[in-house]
C-alpha positions in Angstrom: -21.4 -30.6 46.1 -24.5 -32.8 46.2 -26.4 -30.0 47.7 -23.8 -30.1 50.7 -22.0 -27.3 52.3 -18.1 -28.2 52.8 -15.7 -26.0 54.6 -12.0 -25.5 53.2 -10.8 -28.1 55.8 -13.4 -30.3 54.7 -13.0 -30.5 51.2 -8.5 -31.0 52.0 -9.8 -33.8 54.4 -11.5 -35.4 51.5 -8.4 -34.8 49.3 -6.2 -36.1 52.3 -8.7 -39.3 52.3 -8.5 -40.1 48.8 -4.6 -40.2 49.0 -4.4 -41.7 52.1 -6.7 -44.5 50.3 -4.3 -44.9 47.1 -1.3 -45.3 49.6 -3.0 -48.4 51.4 -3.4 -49.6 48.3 -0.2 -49.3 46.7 1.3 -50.2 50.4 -0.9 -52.8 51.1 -0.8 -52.0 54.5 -3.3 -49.5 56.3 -2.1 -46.1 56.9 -2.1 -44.3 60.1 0.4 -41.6 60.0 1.6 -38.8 57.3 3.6 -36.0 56.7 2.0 -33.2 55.0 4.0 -30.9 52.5 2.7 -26.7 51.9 3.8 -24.2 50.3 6.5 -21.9 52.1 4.4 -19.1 52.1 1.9 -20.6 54.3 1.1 -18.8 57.7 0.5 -20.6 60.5 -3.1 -20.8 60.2 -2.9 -22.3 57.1 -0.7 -25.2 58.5 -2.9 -26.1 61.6 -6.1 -26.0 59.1 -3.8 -28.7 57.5 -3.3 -30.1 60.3 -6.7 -30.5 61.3 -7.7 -31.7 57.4 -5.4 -34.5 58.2 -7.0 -35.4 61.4 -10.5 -35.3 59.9 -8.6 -37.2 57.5 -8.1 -40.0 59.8 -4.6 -39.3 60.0 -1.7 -38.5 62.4 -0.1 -35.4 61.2 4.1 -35.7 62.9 4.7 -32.6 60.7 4.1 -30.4 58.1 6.7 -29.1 55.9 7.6 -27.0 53.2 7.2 -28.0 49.5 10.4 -26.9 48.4 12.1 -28.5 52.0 10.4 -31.3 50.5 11.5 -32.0 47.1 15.4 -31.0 48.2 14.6 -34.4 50.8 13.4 -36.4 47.9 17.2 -35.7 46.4 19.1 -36.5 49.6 19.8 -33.0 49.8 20.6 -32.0 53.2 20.5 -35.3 54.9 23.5 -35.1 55.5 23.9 -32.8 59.1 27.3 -31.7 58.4 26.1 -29.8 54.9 25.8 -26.2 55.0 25.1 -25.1 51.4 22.4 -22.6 49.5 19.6 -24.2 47.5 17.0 -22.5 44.8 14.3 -24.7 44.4 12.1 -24.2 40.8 8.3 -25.4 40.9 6.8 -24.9 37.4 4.0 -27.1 37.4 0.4 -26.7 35.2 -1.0 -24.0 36.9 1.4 -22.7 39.4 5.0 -21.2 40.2 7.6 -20.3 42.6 10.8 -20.5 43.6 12.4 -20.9 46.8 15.8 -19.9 48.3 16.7 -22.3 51.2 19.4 -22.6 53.2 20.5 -25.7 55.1 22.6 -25.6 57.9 23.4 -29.0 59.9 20.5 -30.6 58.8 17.8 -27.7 59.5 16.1 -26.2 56.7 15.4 -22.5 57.0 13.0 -21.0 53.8 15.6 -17.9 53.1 12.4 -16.4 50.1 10.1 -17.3 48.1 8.2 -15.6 44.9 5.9 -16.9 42.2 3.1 -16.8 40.7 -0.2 -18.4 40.7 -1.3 -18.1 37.9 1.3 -19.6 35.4 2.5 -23.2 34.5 2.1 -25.4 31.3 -2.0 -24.7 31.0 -0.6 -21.2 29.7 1.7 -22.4 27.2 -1.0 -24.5 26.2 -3.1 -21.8 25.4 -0.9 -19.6 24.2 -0.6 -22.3 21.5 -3.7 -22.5 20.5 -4.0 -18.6 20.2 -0.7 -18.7 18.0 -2.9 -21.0 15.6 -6.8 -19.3 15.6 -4.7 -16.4 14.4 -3.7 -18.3 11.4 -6.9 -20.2 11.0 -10.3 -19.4 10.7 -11.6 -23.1 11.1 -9.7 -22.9 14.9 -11.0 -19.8 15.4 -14.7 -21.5 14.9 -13.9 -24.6 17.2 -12.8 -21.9 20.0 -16.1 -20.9 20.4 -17.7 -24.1 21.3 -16.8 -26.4 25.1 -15.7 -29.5 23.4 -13.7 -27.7 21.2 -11.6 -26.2 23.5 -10.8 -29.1 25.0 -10.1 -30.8 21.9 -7.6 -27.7 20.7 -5.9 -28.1 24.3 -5.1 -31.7 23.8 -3.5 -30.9 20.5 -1.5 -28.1 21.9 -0.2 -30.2 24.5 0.8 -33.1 22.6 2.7 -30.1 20.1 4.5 -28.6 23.4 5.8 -32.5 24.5 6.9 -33.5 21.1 8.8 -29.6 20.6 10.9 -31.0 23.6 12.3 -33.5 21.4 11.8 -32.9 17.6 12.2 -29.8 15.3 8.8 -29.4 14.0 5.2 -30.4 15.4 2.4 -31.3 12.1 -0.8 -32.8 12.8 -4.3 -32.4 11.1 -7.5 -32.7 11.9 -10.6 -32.4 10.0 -9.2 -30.4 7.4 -7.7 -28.1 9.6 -3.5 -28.0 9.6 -2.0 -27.8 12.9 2.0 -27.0 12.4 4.0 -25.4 14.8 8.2 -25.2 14.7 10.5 -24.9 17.7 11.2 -21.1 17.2 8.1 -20.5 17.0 7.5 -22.0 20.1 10.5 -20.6 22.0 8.9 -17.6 21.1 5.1 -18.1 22.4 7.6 -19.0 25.8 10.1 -16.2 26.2 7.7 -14.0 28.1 6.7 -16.8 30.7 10.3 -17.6 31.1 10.7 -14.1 31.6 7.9 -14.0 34.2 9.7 -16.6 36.4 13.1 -15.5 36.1 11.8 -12.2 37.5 10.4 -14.2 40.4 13.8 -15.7 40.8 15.6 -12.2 40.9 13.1 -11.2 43.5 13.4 -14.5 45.6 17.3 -13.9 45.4 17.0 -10.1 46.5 14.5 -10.8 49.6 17.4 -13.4 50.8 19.6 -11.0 50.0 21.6 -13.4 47.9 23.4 -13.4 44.6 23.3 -15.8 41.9 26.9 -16.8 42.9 25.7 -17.5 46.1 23.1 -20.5 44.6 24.7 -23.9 45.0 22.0 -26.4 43.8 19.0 -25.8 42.1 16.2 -28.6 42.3 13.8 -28.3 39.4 10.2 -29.9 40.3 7.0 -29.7 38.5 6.3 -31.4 35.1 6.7 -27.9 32.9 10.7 -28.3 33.8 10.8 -31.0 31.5 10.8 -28.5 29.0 14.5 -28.0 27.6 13.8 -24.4 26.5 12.9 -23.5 30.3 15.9 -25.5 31.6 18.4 -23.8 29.3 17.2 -20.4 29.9 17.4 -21.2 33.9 21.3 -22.5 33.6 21.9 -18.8 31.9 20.5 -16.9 34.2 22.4 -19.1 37.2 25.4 -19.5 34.9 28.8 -19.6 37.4 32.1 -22.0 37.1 29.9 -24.6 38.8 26.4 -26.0 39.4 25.0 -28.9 40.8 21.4 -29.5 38.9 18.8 -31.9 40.0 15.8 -32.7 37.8 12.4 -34.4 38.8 11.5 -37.1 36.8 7.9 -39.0 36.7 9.7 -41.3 39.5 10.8 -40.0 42.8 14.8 -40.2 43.2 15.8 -40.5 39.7 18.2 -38.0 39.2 19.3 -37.0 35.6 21.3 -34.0 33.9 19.3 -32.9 31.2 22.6 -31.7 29.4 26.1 -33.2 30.2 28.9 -31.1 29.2 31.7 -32.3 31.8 30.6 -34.3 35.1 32.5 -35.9 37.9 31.3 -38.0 40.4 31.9 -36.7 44.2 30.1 -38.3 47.2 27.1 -39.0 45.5 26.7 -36.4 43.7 26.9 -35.2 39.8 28.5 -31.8 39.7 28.1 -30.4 36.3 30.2 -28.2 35.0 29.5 -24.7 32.5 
């Protein structure tokens, strides 16, 4: 970068800087201190080169935690030093995926498993889209092969994939070229990445040696849960006479069901019922 050599510490430290930056400014105060989330599958020399990113950083680093410990915090989950429950947390994000199996026991989190995959999120439904149409159409075909383009075909998919959440049928044209695309036809370009993570959920439950009966909550996080398809297909595979659901929105601690059958309210918490 700029004819400059950076290590893997010193390109996080930059990162760590640039958020540390935005916090200040959104805080208005100067920030000192931070506590740095991973992924569970981190060794331990993977945490202290985070560590040390954070102190090149400019920062005091009091802890680093796991990702999935993390977002179950965000909910309230486990604050509470008397709860003792099982938790599967989902991460679907752009590019990446796992899932987590946690247990929390008095207040300490212990990362029971954790599976995913790397290489999957909503960049791969994207794309998927937009080989579901240059199989229809020459004209997308042609726009594939140039930069701009691509980009251009992405944007579209995307925009199809956030409207399908909420509307039967996604049109749009450009240029004389017809981009349509219907909600089966969608479920159907995602079955086999659904697939792909509920595998990764099997595994996560068999390396814990855990059931799906034995899952209490289940904290979705990343912005590809949003999609109801993915959300309905998770609630069958953990279908049991109850489960307690908790869904990131774009705002941290806003809680919402994306489906409400039957709730009750207990201590804080929406228990929804199959």
């Amino acid at each position: 970068m700029d004819d400059h050599f950076y290590s893997p510490i010193e390109l996080s430290a930059e990162i760590l800087k640039a958020l540390k930056k935005r916090a200040e400014i959104h805080l208005n105060a100067p920030v000192y201190r931070a506590v740095i989330t991973v992924p569970a599958y981190f060794n331990d020399s993977q945490r202290q080169a985070t560590r040390d990113a954070g102190k090149l950083a400019g920062l005091d680093v009091l802890r680093i935690i796991n990702e999935p410990t993390a977002a179950s915090l965000a909910y309230g989950i486990g604050l509470n030093t008397t709860d003792s429950e099982i938790v599967a947390v989902y991460d679907l994000g752009g590019g990446t995926f796992d899932v987590s199996v946690l247990q929390i026991e008095n207040g300490i989190f212990e990362v029971l498993s954790t599976h995913g995959n790397t290489s999957l999120g909503g960049d791969d439904f994207d794309q998927e889209i937009v080989t579901f149409w240059a199989k229809k159409s020459e004209l997308v075909r042609q726009l594939l092969n140039t930069s701009e383009g691509k980009v251009i075909l992405l944007d579209i998919a995307e925009k199809a994939k956030i409207h399908l959440s909420e509307n039967e049928i996604f049109y749009s044209e450009m240029n004389g070229i017809v981009f349509e695309l219907n909600k089966n036809q969608w479920h159907k370009i995602l079955e086999p990445f659904i697939e792909l993570t509920l595998l990764s959920c099997k595994q996560a439950l068999r390396d814990a040696g855990l059931s799906k009966k034995d899952i209490q909550k289940v904290v979705l996080v990343g912005g590809s849960t949003r999609i109801p398809a993915i959300k309905q297909s998770l609630f069958s595979f953990l279908v049991r006479s109850r489960m307690t659901l908790f869904i990131r929105m774009k705002q941290l601690h806003l809680v919402l069901p994306f489906r409400l059958i039957y709730w009750q309210e207990t201590e804080k918490t929406f228990s929804f019922w199959m």
